[in-house]
C-alpha positions in Angstrom: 27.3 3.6 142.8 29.2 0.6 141.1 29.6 0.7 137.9 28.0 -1.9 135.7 29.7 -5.0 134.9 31.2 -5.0 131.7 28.9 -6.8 128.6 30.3 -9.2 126.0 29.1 -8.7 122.2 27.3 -12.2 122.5 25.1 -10.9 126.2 23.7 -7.9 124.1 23.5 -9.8 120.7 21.1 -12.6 122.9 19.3 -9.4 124.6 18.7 -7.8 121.2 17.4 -11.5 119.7 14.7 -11.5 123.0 13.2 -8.3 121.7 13.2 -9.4 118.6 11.6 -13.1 119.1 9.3 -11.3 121.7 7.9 -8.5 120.3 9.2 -8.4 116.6 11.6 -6.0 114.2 9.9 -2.6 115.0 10.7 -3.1 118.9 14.5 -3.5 118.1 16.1 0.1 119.0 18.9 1.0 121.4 16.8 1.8 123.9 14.7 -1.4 124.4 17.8 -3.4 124.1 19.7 -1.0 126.7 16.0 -1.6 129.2 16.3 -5.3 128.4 20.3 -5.2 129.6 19.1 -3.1 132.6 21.0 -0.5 131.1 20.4 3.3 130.1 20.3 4.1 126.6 23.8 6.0 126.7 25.4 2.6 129.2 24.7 0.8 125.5 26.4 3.4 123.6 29.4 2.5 125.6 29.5 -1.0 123.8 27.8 -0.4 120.2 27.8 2.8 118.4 24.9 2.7 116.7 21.8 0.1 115.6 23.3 -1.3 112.5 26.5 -2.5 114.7 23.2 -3.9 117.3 21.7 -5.7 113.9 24.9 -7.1 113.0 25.8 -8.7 115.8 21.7 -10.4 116.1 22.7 -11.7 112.4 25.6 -13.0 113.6 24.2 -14.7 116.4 21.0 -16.3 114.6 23.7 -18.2 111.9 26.1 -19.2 115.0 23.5 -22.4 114.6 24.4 -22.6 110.6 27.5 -24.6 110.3 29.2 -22.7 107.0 31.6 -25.6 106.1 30.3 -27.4 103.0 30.1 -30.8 102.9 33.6 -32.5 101.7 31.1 -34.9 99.4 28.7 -34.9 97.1 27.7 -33.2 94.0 27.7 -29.6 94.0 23.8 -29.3 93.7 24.1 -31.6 97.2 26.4 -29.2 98.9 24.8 -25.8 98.0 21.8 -27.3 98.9 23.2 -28.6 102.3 24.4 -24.9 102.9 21.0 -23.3 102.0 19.2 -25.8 104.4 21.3 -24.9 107.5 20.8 -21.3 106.6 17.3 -21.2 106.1 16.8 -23.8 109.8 18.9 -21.0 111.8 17.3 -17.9 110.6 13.2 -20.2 110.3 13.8 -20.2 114.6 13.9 -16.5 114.8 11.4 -15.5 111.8 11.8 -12.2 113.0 15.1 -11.7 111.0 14.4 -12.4 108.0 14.2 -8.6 107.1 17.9 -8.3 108.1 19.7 -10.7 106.6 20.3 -8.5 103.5 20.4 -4.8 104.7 23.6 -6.7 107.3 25.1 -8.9 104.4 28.4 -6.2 104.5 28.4 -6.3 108.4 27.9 -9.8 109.5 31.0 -12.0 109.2 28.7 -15.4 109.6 26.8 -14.2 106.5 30.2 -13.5 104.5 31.4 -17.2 106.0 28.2 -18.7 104.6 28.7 -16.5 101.0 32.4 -18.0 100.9 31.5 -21.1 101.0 28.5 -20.9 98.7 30.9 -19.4 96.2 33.4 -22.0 97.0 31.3 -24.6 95.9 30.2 -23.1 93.0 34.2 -22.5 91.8 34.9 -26.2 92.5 31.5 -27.2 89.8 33.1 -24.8 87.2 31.3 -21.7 87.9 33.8 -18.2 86.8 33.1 -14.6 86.3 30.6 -13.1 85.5 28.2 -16.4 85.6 29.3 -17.2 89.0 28.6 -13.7 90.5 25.0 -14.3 88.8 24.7 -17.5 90.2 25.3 -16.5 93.3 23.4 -13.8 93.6 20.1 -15.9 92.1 20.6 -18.2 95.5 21.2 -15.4 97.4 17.7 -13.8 96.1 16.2 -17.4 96.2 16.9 -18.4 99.9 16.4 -14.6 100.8 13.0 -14.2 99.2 12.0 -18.0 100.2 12.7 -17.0 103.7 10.4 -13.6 103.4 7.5 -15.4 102.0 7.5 -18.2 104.2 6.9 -16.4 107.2 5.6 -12.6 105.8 3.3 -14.7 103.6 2.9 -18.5 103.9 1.0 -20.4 101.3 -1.1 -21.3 104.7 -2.2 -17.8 105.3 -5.0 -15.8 104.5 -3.6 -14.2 101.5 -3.8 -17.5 99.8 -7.6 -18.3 100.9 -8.4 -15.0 99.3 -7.3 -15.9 96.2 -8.7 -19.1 96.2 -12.1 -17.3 96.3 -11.8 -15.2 93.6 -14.4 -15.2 90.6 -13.1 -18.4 88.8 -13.8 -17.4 85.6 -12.2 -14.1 85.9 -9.0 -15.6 87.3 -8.9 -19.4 86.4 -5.3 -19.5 87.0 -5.1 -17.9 90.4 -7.8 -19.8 92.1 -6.7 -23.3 90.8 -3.0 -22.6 91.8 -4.2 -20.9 95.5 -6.3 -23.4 95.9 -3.7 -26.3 95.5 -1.1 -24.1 97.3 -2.9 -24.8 100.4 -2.0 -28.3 100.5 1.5 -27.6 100.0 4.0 -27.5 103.2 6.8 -24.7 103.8 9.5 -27.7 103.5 7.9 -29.1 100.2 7.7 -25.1 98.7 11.2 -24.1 99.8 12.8 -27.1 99.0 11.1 -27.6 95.3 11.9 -24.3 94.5 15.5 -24.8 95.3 15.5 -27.9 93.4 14.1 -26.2 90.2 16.7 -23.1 90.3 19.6 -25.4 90.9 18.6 -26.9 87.7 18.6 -24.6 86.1 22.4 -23.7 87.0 24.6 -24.1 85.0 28.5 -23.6 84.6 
């Protein structure tokens, strides 16, 4: 019997992202990416040794479509927020990564490109130390989170008509701000609530 041709990193990284687009996080295991290859479960072992490697390498494929480069101009609000936006456009086409983007922040090399230059930018504004470690970690949390919520929970969904219907005079708050959240677009939320935590930045 001929032995299987040999698989490139980026052939198993697209298999593993079909899985994932088709039939979510919970399919993704060596053996349905190894059945999706036309592979047995050990043929895979030959190229990754284990699912984190497999996750990695989906990570790194999802922000091949996020250019990492910051822009040359602009302020630095501007540029981080240039860098967030291609991050959060790669990742929104395959919703079902979200989850992995911070359990693989040590593997994937993309997601340390995209952390350079975030950190880059926030050097070049004045940024040092210790504040610049917080800093960064506040967009990391933000774009993470933003990312979660958007597509785990989106102010369109039926978490937010539930609280709308709460007893209003139990929960005034909660109704009136569910109720306006339904009028309020995942591009207006995720970009409003970048704006307000990049004000509130500071070097």
């Amino acid at each position: 019997m001929p032995r299987p041709k040999s698989l490139t990193e980026a052939e198993i990284a697209t298999a593993a992202l079909a899985v994932l687009d088709r039939d979510g996080l919970e399919a993704l295991s060596m053996r349905t990416i190894a059945a999706e290859l036309g592979l047995s479960t050990m043929g895979l072992y030959r190229y990754v040794t284990d699912r984190e490697q497999l996750e990695g390498l989906v990570v790194d494929l999802v922000l091949s479509a996020a250019d990492p480069e910051p822009p040359a101009r602009g302020t630095w609000q501007r540029r981080l927020t240039v860098l967030v936006e291609r991050l959060r456009t790669a990742v929104s086409a395959h919703p079902a990564v979200v989850p992995l983007l911070l359990t693989n922040r040590h593997t994937s090399m993309r997601l340390a490109r995209w952390g350079e230059s975030v950190l880059a930018v926030l050097t070049d504004a004045g940024f040092t130390d210790r504040p610049r470690v917080i800093a960064f970690r506040a967009l990391v949390g933000y774009v993470t989170g933003a990312l979660q919520v958007e597509h785990l929970g989106p102010l369109s969904g039926p978490g937010t008509k539930a609280l709308a219907e709460l007893p209003r005079t139990e929960y005034p708050h909660i109704t009136e701000n569910a109720r306006l959240a339904q009028r309020i677009t995942p591009d207006e939320e995720f970009r409003g609530g970048l704006s307000i935590l990049l004000r509130g930045l500071a070097p």
